[in-house]
N, C-alpha and C positions, 0 to 999 in steps of 0.2 A: 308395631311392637306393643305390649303390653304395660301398661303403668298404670301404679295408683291411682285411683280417683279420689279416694277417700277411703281413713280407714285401711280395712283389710280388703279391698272391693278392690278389682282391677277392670281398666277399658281397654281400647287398643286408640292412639294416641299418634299421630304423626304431625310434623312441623312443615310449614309449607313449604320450606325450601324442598324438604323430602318425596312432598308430593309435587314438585317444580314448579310451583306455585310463580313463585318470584322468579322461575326464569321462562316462565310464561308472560309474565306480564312485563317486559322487557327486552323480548325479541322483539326484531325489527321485522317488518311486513308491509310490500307495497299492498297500495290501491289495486294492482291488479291479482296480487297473492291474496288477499281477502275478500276479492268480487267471485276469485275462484272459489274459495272456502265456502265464502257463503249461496253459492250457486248449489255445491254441492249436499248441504245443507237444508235449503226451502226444496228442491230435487226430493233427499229420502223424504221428507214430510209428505209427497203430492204421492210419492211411491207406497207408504204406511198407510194411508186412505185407501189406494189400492188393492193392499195385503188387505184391509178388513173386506172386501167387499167378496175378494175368493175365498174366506175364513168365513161369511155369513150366507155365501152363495152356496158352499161346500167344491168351489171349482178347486180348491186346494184338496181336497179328500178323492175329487175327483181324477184330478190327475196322481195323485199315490197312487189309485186304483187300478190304473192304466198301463200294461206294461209295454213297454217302449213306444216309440214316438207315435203322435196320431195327429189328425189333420183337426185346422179346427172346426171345419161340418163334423166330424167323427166326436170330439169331444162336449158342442155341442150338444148332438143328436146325444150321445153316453148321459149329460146331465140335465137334456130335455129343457134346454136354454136356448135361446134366440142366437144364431153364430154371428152374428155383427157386433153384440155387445160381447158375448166373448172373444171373437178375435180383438177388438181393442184391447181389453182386458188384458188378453196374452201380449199383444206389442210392451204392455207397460212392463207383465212380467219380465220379457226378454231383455230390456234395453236396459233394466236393473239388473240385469245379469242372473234371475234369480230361477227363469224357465231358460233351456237352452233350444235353439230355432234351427232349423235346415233350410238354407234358404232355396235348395235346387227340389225339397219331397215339401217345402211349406209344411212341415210336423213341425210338433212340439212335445217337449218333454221335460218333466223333471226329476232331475237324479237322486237318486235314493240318500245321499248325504244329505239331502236337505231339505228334506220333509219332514225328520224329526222337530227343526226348528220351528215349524209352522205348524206343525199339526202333535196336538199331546198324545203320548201312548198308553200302553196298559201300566205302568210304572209312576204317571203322573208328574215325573220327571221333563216331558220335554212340552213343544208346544208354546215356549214363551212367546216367541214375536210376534204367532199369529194372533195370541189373546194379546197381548199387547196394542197388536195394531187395532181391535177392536176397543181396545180400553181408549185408544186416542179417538176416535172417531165420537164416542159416547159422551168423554169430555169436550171433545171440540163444540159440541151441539149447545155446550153455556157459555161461548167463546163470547160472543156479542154482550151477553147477561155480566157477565165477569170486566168486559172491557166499559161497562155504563158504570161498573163499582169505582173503579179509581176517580171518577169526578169526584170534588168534594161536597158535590149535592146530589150526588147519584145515591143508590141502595147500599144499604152496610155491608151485604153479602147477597147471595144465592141459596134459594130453598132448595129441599130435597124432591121438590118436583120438578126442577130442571134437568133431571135426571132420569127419564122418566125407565129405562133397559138397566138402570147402572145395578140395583140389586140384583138381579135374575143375573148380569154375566159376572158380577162377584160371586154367587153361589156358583157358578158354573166352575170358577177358579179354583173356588177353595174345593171342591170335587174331586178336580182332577190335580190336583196339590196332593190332598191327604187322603185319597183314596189306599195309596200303598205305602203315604209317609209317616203318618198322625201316628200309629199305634205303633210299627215296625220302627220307625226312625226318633218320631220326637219324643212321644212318652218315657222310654228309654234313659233320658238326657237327666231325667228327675232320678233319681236314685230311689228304690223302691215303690215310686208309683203305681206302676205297672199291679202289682202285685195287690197293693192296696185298692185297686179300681178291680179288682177280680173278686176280693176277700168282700165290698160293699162299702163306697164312700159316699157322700153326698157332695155334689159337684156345681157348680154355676159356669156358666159362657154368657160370660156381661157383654153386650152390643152383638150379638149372635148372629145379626143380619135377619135371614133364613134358614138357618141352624142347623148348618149341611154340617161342620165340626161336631153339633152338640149328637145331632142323630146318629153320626157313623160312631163317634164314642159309646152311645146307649147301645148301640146293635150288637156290639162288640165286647162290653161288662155292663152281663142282662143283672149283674147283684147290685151296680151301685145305682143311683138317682139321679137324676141330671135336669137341671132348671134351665133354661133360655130366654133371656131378655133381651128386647131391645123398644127403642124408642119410635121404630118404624111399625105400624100397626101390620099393613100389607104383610111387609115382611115376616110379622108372627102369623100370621093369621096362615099365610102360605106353609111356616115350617109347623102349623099344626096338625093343617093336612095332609104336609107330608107324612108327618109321624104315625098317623091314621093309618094311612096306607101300608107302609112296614108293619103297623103290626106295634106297635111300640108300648108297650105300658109303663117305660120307669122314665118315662122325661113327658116336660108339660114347658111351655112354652106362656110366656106374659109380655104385653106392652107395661116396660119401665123404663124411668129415667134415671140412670147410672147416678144423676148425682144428687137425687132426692127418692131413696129406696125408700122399702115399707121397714119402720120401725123397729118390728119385731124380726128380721133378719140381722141381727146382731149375733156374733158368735154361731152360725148358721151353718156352712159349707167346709169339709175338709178340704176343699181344693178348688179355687175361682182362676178363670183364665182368662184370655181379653187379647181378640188378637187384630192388629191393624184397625184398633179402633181409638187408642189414647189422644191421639197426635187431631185426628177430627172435630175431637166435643169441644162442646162450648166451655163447661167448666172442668175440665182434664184436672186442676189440685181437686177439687171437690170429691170427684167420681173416685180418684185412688185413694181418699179417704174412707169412700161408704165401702168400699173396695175392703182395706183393712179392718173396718166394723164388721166386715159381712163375715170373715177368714174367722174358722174357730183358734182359739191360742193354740200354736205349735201348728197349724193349719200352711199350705202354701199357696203362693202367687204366682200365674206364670204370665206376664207381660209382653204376648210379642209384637216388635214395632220395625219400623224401617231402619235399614243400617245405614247409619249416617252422623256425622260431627255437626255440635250444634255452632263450629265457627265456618263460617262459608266457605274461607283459606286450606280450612282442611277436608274439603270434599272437592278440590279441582282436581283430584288425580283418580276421582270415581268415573270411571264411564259412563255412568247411567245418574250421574245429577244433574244433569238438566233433562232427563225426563222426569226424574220426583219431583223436582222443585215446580216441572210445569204440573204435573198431577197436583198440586198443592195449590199452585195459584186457580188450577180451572174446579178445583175440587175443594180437597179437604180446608184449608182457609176459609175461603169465603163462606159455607157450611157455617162454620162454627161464628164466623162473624156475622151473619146474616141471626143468631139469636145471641148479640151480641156477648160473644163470647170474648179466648185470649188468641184464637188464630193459631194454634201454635203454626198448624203446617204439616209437610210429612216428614220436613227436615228439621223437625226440631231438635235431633239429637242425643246420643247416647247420654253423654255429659249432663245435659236438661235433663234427661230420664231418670237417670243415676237421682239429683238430686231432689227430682219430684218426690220419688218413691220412697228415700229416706225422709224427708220433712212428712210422710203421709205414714211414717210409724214402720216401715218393713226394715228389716235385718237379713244378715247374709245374703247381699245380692249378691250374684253371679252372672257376668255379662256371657251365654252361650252361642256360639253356631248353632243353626237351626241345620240336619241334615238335608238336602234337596229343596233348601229355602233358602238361596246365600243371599237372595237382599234381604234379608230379614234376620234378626238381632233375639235371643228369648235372653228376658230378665228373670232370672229363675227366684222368688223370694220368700221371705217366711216371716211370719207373724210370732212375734215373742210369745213363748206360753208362760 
């Protein structure tokens, strides 16, 4: 449900009882009821290592392609892979139920319902679990790195060389996200933006990555301008050749640091965005300040972040918080505490959000749905003119 946050600003807000909170934590469960749970449990974790290896191997595209059942020599020999490693491979499929088996022809197949979830389409709509199971494999590789942080004489954090695939398959993400959604679905959300990126605005994408949002924007409103920072050198250095290559002349691409900009970008940009990067940095107030320095007066903000409450109670009836919250421990956290930052997390929360961004000077927030992004939250906001 919807309620005040402050002001005239609304969240959406539930009590724990509502997400069963309290009557989860006070059911009763043998020893053997939670040997089972958790069997089943460390199971999908060995089965999502799995998923990534047919998502980087392409045996997942491979069998889409395939129409109906084939042996594994035939699927093999199709993807010009060794058949010992992939019939294991296939065992894991089957026995997760996720390929189906013959056991009197030894074929294998996968049914058409269920390869939208593994594999993305022309819509950039689907595809989550196979990127997903790739995103856990990528994190998992600073499991060790992250488990030496909790000592109290261990390291503060984790650098961003522990990562070493992580930008290349977040650009891959945001690709096949906003390929058919950015312009079609989200800009829409802003109320005459649209129009105004046709007419010629000057724009920013603060923490850009490799500036797969900032490029498909430029390609698309050849009148307005478009900047790209971020703090990863690689990363620009890659979206500046990309840009090259399109052909791009109205975006230009900088190593900055969100929360010690250049000077003279005050009153600068009609329009700065920032997406899945607040909840990472080291100094998140800082950054939403230079943030509103950089916004011309009457200028807007659009903040997108993870959706989530920033009390723990009101995120057990998400299904998918204990995977943020582990993306946060093997990731975003330690990131930001490794230059000694405040950690927020990815679950820092609406709530936290809300009140960053008013202490950091924005007016009229509006907490939106994102179309074909429902874990993600857009803060739609505006700079007093």
């Amino acid at each position: 449900r919807l309620q005040r946050c402050s002001g005239e600003q609304w969240c959406t807000r539930y009590t724990a009882e509502e997400l069963g909170y309290n009557k989860m934590a006070h059911v009763e469960e043998t020893a053997e009821e939670f040997a089972r749970r958790m069997t089943t449990t460390v199971s999908s974790g060995f089965v999502t290592l799995a998923m990534s290896i047919g998502v980087r191997t392409g045996l997942f595209a491979q069998l889409a392609a395939m129409e109906g059942p084939h042996t594994s020599v035939q699927i093999a020999e199709a993807a010009n892979m060794k058949e010992r490693y992939v019939r294991e491979w296939l065992a894991i499929m089957v026995t997760a139920r996720i390929v189906e088996y013959d056991k009197n022809k030894k074929t294998y197949f996968l049914p058409k319902h269920r390869r939208g979830l593994l594999l993305p389409d022309d819509t950039g709509s689907k595809g989550t679990m196979g990127y997903m199971s790739e995103m856990m494999m990528e994190l998992g590789m600073a499991t060790r790195t992250v488990a030496d942080c909790f000592k109290k004489d261990g390291p503060k954090g984790t650098p961003f060389s522990a990562y070493p695939e992580l930008q290349e398959l977040l650009a891959r993400g945001k690709e096949v996200v906003h390929k058919n959604n950015l312009v079609q679905n989200f800009l829409p959300t802003c109320p005459g933006l649209p129009e105004l990126l046709d007419s010629g605005i000057r724009v920013h994408d603060a923490g850009c990555g490799r500036g797969i949002t900032t490029l498909l924007l430029a390609q698309h409103f050849p009148n307005s301008t478009f900047v790209g920072t971020d703090i990863d050198q690689e990363a620009i250095q890659w979206a500046g050749r990309e840009s090259n290559k399109r052909g791009l002349a109205n975006v230009t691409f900088q190593v900055q640091d969100l929360a010690k900009m250049p000077t003279d970008w005050s009153d600068s940009f009609d329009y700065v965005f920032v997406w899945d990067v607040v909840h990472d940095l080291a100094a998140p107030d800082l950054a939403l300040r230079e943030i509103f320095r950089m916004v011309k007066p009457g200028g807007r903000f659009s903040m997108v972040d993870i959706r989530g409450h920033s009390e723990l109670a009101d995120n057990m009836g998400n299904p998918v918080a204990p995977i943020l919250y582990c993306a946060s421990l093997h990731y975003c956290m330690p990131v930001s505490l490794y230059l000694d930052g405040k950690g927020l997390g990815t679950m820092w929360g609406q709530e936290l959000a809300m009140q960053m961004l008013q202490e950091a000077g924005f007016a009229d927030i509006r907490v939106l749905d994102i179309p074909g992004s429902p874990a993600n939250l857009h803060f739609l906001c505006h700079k007093p003119a």
